[in-house]
NULUMSE-327366 format. One record per residue: x, y, z of N, C-alpha, C in turn; residue in one letter. Coordinates in steps of 0.1 Angstrom, whole numbers, plus 5000, padded with zeros to 4 digits. Layout:
BEGIN
XYZXYZXYZA ...
END
This chain:
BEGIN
497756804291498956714291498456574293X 499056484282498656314287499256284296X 498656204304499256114319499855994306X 501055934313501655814309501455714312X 500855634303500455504311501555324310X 502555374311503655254307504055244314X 504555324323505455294340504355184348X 503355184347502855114359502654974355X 502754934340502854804337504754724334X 504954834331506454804334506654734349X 506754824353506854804373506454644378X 504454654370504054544375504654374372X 505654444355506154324350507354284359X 508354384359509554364370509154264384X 508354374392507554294404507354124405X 506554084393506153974392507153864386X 508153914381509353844374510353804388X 510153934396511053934407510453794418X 508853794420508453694428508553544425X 508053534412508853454399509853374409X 511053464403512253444407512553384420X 511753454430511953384448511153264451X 510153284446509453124446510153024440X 510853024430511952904424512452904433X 512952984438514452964453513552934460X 512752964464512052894480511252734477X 510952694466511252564459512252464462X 513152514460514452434462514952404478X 514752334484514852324499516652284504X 517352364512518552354515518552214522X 519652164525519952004530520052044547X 520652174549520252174563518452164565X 517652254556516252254561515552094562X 516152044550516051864549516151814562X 517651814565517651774577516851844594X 516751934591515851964603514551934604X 514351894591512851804595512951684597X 514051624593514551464592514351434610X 515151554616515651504630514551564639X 513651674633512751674642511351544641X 511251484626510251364628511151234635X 512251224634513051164642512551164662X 513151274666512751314675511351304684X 509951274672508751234674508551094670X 509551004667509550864667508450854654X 508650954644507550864634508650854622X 508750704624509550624615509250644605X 507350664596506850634587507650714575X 506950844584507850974572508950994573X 509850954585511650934582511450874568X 510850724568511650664557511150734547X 510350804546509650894531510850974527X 511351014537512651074533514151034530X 514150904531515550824529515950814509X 516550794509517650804492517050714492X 517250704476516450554471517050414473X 518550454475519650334477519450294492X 518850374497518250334513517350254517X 516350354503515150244504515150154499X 515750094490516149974485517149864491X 517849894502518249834512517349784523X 516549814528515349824540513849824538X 512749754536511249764535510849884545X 509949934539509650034549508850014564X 508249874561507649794576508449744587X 509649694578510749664583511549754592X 511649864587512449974591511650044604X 510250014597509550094613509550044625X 509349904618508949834631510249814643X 511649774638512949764638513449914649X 512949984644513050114652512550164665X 511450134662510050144672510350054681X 510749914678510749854689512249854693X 513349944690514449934697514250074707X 512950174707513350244710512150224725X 511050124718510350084730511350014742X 511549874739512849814750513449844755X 514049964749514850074759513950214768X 512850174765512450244771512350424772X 513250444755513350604753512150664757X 512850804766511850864767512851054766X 512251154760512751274761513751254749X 513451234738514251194729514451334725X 515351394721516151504715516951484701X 516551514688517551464674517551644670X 518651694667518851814665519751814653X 519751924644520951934635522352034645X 523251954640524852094647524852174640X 525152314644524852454632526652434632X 526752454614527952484606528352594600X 529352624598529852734588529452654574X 528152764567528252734554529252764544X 529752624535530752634525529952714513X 530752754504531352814493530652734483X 529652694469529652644457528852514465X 528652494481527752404485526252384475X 526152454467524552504460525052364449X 526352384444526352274433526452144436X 526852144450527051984453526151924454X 526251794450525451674446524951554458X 525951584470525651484484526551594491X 526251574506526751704516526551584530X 527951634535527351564553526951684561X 526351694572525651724582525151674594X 526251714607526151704615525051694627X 524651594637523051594642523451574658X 522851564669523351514680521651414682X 522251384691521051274695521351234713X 520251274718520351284732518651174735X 519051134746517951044751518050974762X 516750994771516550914784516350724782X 517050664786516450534785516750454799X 515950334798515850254811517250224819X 518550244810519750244818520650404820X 519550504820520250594821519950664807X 520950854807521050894796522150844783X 521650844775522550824763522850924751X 523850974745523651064736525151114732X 525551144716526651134709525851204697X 526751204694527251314680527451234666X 526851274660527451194645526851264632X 527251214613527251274607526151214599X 525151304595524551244585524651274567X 524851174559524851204547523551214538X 523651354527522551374524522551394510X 521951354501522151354484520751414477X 521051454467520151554455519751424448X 518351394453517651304443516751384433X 516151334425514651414411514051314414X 512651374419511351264421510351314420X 509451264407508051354400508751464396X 509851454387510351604383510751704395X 511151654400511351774412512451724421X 513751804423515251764430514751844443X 515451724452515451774461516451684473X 516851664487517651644488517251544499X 517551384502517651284509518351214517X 518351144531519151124536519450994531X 521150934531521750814533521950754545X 520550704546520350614558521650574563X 522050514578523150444583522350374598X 522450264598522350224609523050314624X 524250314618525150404630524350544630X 523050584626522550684632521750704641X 521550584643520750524657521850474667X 522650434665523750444677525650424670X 526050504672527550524663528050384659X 528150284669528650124665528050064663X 526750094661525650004651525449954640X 526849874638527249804618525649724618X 525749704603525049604598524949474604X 523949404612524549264615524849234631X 524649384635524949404650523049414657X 523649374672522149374678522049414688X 521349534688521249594707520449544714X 521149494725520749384737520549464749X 519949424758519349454774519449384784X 520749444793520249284803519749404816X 518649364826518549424837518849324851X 518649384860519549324875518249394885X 517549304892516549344899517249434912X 516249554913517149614930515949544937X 516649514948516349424962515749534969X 514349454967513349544980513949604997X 513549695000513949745012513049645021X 513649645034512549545043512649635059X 511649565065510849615074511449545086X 511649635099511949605112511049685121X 511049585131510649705141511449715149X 511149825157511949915170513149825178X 513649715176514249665182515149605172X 514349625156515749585150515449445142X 514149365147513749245145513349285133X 512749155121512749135108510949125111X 510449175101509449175097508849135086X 509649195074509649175065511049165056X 511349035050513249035048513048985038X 514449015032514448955019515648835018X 514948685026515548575027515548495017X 515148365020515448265007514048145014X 513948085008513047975010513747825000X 513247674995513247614986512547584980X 512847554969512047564954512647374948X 511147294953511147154947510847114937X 511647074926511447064910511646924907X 511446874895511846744885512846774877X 513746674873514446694865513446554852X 513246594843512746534836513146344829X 514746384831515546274825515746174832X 515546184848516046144858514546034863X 513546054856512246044859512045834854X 513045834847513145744841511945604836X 510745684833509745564828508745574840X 509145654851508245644864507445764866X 507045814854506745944856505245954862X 504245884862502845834866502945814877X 503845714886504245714901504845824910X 505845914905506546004908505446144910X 504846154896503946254896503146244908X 502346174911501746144919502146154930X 503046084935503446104945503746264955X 504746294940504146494945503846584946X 502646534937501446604935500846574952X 500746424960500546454971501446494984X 502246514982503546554991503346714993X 503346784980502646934977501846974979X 500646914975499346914979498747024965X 499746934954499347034944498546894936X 497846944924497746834912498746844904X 498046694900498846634890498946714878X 497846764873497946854861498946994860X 498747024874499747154873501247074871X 501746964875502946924875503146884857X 502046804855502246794840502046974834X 501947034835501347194829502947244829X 503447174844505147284841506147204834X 505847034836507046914825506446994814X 505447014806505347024787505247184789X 506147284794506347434792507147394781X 506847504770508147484757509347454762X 509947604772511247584776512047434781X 510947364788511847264794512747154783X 513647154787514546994781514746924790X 514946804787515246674794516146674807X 517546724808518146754818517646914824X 516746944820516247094826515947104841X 515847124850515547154868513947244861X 513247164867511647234864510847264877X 510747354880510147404895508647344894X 508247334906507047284908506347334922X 507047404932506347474945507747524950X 507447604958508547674966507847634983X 508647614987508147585003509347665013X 509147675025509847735035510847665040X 512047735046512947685049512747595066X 511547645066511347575084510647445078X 510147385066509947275059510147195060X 511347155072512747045067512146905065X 511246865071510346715071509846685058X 509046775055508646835042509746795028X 510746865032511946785024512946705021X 512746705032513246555031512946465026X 511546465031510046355021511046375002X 510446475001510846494989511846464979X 513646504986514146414979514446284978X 513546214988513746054985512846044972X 511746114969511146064954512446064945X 512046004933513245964925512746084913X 514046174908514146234897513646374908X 513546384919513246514924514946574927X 514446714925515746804930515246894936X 516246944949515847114955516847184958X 516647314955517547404955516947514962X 518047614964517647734975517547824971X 516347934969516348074963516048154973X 515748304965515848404974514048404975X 513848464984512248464985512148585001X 511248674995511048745007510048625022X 510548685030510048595044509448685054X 508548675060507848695070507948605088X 509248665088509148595103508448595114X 507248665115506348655125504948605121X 505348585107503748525100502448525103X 501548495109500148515109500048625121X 500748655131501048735141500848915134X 501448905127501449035118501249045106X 500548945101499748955087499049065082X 498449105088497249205084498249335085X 499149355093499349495098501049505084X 501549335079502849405072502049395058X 501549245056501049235047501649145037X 501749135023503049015017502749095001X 503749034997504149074982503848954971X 503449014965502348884951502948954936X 503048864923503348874916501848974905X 501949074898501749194898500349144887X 499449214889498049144877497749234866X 497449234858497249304844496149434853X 495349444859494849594863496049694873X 496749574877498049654889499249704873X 499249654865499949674858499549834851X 498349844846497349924844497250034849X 497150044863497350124873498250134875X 499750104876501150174873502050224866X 500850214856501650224836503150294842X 503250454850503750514845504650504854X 505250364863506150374872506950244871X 507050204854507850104850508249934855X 506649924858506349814865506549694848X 506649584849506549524837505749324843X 505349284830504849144839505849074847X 505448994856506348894862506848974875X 506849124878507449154886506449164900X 506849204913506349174922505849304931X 504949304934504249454943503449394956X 503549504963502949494976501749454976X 500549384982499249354981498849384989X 499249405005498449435015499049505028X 498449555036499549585051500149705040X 501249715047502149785050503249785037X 503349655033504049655017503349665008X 502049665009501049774999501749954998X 501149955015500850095014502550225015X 503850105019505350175014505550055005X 505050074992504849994982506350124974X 505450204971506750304963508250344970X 508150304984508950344993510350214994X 509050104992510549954993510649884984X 510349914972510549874957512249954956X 512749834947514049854949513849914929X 514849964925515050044917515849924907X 515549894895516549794890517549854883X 518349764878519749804870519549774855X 520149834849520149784830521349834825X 521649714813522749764804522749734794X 522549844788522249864772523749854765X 523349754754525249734746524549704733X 525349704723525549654708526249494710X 525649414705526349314705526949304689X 528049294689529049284675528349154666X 529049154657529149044645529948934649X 531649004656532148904661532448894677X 531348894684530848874695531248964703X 532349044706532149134714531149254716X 531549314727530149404729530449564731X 529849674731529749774731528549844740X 528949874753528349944764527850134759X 526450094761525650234756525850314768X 524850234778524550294788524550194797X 524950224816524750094822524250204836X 523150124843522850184853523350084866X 523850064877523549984887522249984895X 522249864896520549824902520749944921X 519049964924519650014935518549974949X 518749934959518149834969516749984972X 515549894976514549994978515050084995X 514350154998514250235012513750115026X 514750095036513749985044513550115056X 512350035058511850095071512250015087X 511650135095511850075107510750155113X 509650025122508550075126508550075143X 507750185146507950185161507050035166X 506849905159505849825163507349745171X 506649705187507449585191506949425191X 507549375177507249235175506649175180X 507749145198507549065205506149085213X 506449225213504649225224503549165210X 503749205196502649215185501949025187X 503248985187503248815189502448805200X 502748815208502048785228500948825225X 500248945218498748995220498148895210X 498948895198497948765190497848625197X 498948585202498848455201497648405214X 497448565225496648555237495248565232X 494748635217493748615210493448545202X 494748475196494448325188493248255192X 492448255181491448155181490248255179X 490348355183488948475183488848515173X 487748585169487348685163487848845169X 488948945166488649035174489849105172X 490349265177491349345169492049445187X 493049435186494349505196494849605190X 495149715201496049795192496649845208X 497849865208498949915219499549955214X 499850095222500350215221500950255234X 502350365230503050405242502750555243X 501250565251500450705255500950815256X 502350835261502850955259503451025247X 503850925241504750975225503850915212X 502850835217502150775203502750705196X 503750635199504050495191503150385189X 502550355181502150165177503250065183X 502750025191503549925197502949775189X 501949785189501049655181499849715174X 499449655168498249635158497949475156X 496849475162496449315162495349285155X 494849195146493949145140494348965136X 492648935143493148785142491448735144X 491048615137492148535128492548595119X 494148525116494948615104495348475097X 496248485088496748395074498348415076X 498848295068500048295067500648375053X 501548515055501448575045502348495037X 503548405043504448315036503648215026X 502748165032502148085022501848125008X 501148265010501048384995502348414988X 503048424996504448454989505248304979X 504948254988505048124980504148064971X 503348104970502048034960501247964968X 500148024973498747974979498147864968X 497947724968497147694962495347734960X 494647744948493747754949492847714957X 492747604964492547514971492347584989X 493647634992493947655004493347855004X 493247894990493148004993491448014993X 491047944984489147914988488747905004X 489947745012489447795024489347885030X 490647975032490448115037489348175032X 489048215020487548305014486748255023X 486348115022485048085029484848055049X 486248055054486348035065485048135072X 484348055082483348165087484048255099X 485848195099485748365109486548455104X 486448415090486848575082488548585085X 489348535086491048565089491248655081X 490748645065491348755057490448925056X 489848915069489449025071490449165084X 490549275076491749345088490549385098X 490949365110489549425119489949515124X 491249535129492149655133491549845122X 491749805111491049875101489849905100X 489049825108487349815107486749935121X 485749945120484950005135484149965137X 484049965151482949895160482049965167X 481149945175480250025185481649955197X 481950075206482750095217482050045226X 481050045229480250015240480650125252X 480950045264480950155280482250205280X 483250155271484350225267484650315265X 483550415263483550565253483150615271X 482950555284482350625290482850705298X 484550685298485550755304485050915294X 485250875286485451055272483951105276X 482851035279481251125280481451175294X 482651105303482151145316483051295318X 484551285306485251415311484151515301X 483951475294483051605281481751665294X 480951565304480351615314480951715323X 481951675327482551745339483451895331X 483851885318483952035310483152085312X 482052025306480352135300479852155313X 480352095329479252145339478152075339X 477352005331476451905327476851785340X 477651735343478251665353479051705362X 478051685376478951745390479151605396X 480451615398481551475405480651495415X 480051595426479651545441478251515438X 477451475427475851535427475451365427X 474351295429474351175424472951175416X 472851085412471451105402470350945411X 469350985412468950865420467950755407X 468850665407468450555400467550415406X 466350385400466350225408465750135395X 465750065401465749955390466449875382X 466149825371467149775360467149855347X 465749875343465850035336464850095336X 465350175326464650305328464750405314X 463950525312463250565303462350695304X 462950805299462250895306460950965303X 459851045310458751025310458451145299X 458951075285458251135269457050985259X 456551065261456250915247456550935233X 457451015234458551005220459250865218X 459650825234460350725235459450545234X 458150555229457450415233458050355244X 458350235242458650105246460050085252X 460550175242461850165241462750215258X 463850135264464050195275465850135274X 466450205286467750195288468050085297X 468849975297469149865309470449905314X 470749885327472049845336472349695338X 473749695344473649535350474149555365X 474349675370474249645383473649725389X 472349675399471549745407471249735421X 472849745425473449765440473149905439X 473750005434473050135439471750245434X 471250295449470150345440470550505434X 471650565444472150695440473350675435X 473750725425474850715415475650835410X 476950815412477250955407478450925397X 479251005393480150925382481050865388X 481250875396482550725398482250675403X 480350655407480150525409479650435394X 479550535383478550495370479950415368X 481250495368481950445357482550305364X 482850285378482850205382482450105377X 481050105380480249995376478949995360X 479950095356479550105341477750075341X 477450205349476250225347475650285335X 474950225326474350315317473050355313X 472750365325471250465332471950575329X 473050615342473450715349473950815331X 474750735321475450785311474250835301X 472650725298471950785293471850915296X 471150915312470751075314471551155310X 472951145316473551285314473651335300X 474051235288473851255274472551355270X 471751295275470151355275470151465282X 471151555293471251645297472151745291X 473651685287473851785273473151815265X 472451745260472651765247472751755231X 471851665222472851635209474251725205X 473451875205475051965201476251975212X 476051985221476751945235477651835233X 477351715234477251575232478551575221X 478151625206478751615195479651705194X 479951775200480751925198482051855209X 481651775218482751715226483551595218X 482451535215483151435211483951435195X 483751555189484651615175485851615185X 485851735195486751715199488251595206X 487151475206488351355205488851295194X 488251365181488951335169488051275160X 486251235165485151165158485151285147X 485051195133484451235121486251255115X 486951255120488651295116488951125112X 489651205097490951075093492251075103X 492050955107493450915118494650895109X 495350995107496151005098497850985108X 497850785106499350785110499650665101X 499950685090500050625079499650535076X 498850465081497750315076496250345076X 495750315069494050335066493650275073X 492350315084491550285091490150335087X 489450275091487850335091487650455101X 487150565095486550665105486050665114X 486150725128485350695139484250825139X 482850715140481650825138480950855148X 480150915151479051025164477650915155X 477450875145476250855139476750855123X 475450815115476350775105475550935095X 475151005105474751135095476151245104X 476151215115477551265121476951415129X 475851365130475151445142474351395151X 474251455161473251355169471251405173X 470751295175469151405175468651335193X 467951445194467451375206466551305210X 466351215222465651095219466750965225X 466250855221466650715228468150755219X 468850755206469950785200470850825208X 470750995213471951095220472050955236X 470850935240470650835252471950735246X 471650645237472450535238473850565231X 473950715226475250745226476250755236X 475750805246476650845260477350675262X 476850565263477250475267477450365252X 478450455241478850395230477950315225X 477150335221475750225215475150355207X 474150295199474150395186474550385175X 474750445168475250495156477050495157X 477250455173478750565174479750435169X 480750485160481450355155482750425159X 484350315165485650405167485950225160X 487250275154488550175154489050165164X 489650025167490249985179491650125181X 492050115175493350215172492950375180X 492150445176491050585178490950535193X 490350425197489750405210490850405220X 491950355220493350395225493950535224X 493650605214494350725214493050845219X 492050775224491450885235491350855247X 491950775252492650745265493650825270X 494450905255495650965262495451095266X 494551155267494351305273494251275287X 493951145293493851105307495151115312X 496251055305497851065308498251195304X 497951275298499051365289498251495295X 497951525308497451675306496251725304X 495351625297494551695285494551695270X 496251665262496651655253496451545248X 495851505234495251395227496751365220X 497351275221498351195212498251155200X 498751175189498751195180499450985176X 498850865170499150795169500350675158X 501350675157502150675145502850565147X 503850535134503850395128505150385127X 506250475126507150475120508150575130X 509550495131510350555140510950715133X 510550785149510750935143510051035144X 508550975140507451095143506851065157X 507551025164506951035177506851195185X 505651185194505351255200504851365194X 503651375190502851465179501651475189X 501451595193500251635200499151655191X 498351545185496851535177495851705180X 495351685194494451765195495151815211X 495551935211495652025222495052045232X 495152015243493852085255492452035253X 492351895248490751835246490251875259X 490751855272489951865280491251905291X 490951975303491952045312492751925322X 493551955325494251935333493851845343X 492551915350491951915365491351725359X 490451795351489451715344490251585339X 491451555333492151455330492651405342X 493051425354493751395365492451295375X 491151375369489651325379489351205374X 489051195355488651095356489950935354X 491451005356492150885352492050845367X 492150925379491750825391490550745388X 489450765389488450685388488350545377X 489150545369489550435362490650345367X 491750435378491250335388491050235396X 490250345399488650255409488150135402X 488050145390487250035376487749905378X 489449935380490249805384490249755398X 490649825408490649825426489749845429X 488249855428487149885436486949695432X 485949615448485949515440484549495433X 483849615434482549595422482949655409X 483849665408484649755393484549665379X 484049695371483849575359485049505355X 486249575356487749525354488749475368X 487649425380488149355388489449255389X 489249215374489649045371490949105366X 491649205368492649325362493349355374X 492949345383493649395399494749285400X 495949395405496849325411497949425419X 498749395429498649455439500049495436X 500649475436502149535430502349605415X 501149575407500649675394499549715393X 499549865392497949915398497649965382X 496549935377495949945365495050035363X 494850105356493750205350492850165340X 491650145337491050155324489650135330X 488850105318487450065313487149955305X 486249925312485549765304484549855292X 483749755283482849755275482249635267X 481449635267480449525260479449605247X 479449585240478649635231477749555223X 476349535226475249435217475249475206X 475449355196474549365182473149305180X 472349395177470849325177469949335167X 469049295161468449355149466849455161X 466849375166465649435179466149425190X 465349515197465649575214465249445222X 464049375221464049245228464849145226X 465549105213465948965214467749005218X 468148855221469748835226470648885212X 471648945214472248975200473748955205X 474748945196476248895194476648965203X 477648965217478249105222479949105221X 479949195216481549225214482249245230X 483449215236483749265245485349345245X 485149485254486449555255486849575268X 487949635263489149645276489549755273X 490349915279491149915276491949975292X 493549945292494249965305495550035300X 495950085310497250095314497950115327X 499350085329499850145342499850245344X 498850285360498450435364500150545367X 500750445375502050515379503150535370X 503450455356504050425345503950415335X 503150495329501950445317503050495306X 503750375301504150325291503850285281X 502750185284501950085277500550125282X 499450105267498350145270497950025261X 496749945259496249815250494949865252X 494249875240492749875237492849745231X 491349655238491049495227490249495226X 489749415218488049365213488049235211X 487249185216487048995212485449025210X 485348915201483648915192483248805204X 481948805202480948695209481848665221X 481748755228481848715244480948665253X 479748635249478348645256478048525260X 478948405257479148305268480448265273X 481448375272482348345284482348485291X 481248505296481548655307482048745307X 481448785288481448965284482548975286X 482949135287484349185289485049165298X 484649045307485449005320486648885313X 486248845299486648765296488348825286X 487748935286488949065276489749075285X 488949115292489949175310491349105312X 490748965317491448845314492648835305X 492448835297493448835283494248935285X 493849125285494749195287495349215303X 495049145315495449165323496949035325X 496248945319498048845316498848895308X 498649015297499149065289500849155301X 500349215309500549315318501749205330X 500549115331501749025343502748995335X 502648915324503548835318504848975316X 504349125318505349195311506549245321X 505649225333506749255347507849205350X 
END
């Protein structure tokens, strides 16, 4: 029997006629698929291949550079972001296959700088042949990009700055506000032939040059009756302006201008706001910062920088052909967050103005709840002056000033000196290492114990009234014989395991950046003359004035380390639990004091009889070598034993010819009268 061999080329013919046939159709692209690609390259902002796809009557209306550019940059200014272009799904008509142009429905949704925007509209689409090949195009309309967008019309932007939040402290007082200052200008017309005299003149009245005054008369914008700014000065200025408008062709007017009412007093700790630089720009790409606008630089309006930036306003409209306008989107501007800090002004002022002149950093605190009462660092700067435009001039001096004003010292760490000797003496009396009744017998001036690990090298005191010493005669009289040995009897691990425990090697986390307070700068200790000159804060051992205050408060609080903070609210945060017991905090806050009431006590100059005071002195040498004189810093810190409210740690640099930390004493002990 023959097999048939015709069926299977039959079949294969059919088959192939049939795919034939579906590839033509799948050739021919529907006007909805048109448009869903239309609105999805829409939706990715590439203009290029939109217009690849526009009717020819489109593109012969519009260049295609023109078209991009036109787009791109309406969609930049506004700031689109989350653009959404969709087709509306329709009931397909009937013989739609023969028609020649078709509308189709799209929505268009989008985030922009005044808010969302988004509407509905129709796009038209037509059957062009191009390279032999039909297929279907859109008829461009401007109104596709926004429904009242005729020919001829222009979408405009106006924004409305939000007004920075500002800063008080606990009482309510201004710190940082958003006031006004004046702003002394030329009027060009008024100048009348005197312009060479006049310049001059306020160029020296300002203390600006002449060139900068010529630099703002020939800005393009100015015209002849134009008001042309030339300095902004403060409203407490008044002599200053007066000067001024007697020059002929000067005018002044009053703007808004953030102010610093405590000015150099709290410099460092609020900080001031400066007009924004191409790397700050850089660094905020993505939080709609733009040139000309203004950010925190330092302090405190740096670091609630995101917190008191005010939110601005925009309103996106079509401006008509015949002038009226058409509202897209409008947002209202909206004022930043102000704060309120537990700092009290008035004391911040008293501690500076009683260190005015020094080198050297405060910090006061209310020991039981951990409020910042102050933060002091001085010499400091006027931050108004920066807010108003520092001349180049005045801002060089500051750089070069040799006592550093634009340095935060509050932020910095120091060697503590005999300061630290209250915390070595309770970490003794924990470990057992130190018995309150035992005395250690000292003589001399110093001393060094019998290794020759140690060469040459030995420990000094400065008072050698006693030969037997016990701790509350050391701390008294801030012996540091007595604090070597015992250090050298803990321990390095001993030693360092206590003093973790007051928070060394920890970020002091109460919202302003400080320098860490260290044990050594490997953050261990070894033994030898080091662990020795750590017990009595010398060494490697570095605290912030800030840290050196908040280990004072386990002496008030139980044993509980206070947690130190900035901002009304988070008060009363227990840092570290049970640093040391009860018994042990109650022992050595008597003996502090003794420091003040005994009258060999280093903080003598602190006694007074109707306010009984507690603390520790400190002096701490800087030296390159063990023989020669070196810079000494002097400390204090106190508080009221019966009311401890207030607690003040200070540091003043170069005490070493007015009588070491007798001279600190001083300063924080009028601190205290003046407050009774």
């Amino acid at each position: 029997m023959k097999r048939k061999r015709g069926f299977p080329f039959i079949f294969f013919v059919i088959i192939a006629g049939a795919v034939i046939l579906l590839s033509g159709c799948k050739d021919k692209p529907t006007p909805e698929e048109r448009l869903e690609r239309f609105t999805k390259l829409w939706s990715e902002q590439n203009f290029g291949d939109m217009y690849e796809m526009l009717s020819e009557s489109s593109r012969k209306s519009i260049f295609k550079e023109d078209f991009v550019e036109r787009y791109k940059k309406i969609y930049k200014d506004l700031e689109v972001k989350d653009l959404q272009v969709k087709p509306v799904k329709v009931e397909e008509k009937d013989g739609k296959k023969e028609e020649k142009s078709v509308r189709l429905p799209f929505s268009v949704k989008m985030d922009t700088l005044a808010g969302e925007i988004s509407f509905e509209h129709e796009a038209s689409l037509v059957k062009e042949k191009r390279d032999d090949k039909e297929d279907w195009y859109i008829q461009w309309n401007t109104t596709y990009i926004f429904p009242n967008l005729q020919e001829g019309d222009k979408v405009r932007i106006t924004t409305s700055k939000g007004e920075r939040g500002e800063i008080f402290d606990r009482n309510g007082l201004p710190l940082a506000v958003n006031g006004s200052a004046f702003e002394i200008g030329l009027v060009p017309e008024q100048m009348q032939g005197n312009e060479a005299k006049i310049k001059g003149e306020l160029a020296e009245l300002l203390d600006v040059s002449v060139e900068k005054i010529d630099q703002a008369l020939n800005a393009s914008w100015v015209q002849p009756h134009f008001f042309v700014p030339i300095k902004k000065v403060a409203r407490t200025e008044t002599a200053l302006i007066d000067k001024a408008k007697e020059i002929q062709g000067v005018s002044v007017r009053e703007v808004s201008e953030r102010e610093y009412p405590y000015g150099e007093a709290a410099a460092h700790l609020i900080g001031y706001i400066g007009e924004i630089t191409a790397e700050e720009l850089e660094k905020n790409k993505e939080k709609g910062y733009s040139a000309g606008d203004r950010i925190g630089k330092r302090g405190l309006e740096e670091l609630f920088e995101d917190r008191l930036r005010g939110k601005n306003g925009a309103k996106i409209y079509i401006e008509k052909t015949d002038g009226s306008d058409v509202v897209l989107a409008e947002k209202a501007p909206e004022k930043g967050e102000s704060i309120t800090l537990t700092i009290d002004a008035e004391l911040q002022k008293k501690i500076y103005e009683k260190m005015k002149g020094r080198k050297g950093s405060a910090a006061a605190i209310h020991p039981k709840t951990g409020e910042i009462l102050a933060l002091v660092s001085t010499p400091a700067f006027d931050p108004n002056a920066f807010v108003l435009g520092i001349s180049s001039e005045k801002l060089k001096q500051l750089q070069e000033d040799k006592n550093t004003p634009l340095i935060n010292r509050f932020a910095s760490a120091y060697a503590p000196g005999s300061t630290i000797k209250p915390v070595v003496a309770a970490i003794g009396l924990e470990t057992g290492t130190i018995d309150p009744k035992k005395k250690k017998k000292i003589s001399g001036k110093t001393w060094r114990p019998d290794d020759p690990s140690w060469g040459n090298y030995s420990v000094t005191r400065v008072s050698t009234r006693l030969s037997e010493v016990d701790v509350k005669d050391a701390l008294i009289t801030s012996d540091n014989i007595y604090f070597a040995m015992s250090a050298l009897e803990m321990g390095p691990d001993q030693l360092a395991d206590g003093l973790k425990k007051f928070g060394f090697g920890e970020e002091l986390k109460f919202g302003y950046p400080v320098q860490d307070s260290q044990i050594s700068n490997s953050g261990t200790l070894k033994k030898g003359p080091q662990l020795a000159d750590t017990g009595y804060g010398q060494g490697e051992m570095l605290m912030s004035i800030l840290h050196l205050a908040a280990v004072y408060t386990p002496f008030i609080n139980d044993g509980n380390m206070i947690l130190p903070v900035i901002e009304q609210g988070k008060a009363n945060t227990v840092w570290k639990e049970k640093v040391i017991s009860k018994e042990t905090a109650a022992a050595v806050a008597d003996m502090m004091k003794e420091v003040v009431a005994s009258p060999y006590g280093t903080a003598r100059g602190a006694y007074m009889k109707d306010l009984v005071l507690a603390g520790k002195t400190g002096t701490a040498e800087l030296k390159a070598k063990k023989d020669e004189k070196g810079q000494e810093n002097g400390f204090f810190v106190a508080y009221p034993a019966e009311n401890p409210d207030l607690l003040i740690a200070m540091m003043i640099e170069n005490v070493e010819k007015d009588g070491g930390s007798s001279y600190v004493v001083n300063k924080v002990a009028e601190i205290f009268k003046e407050r009774q």
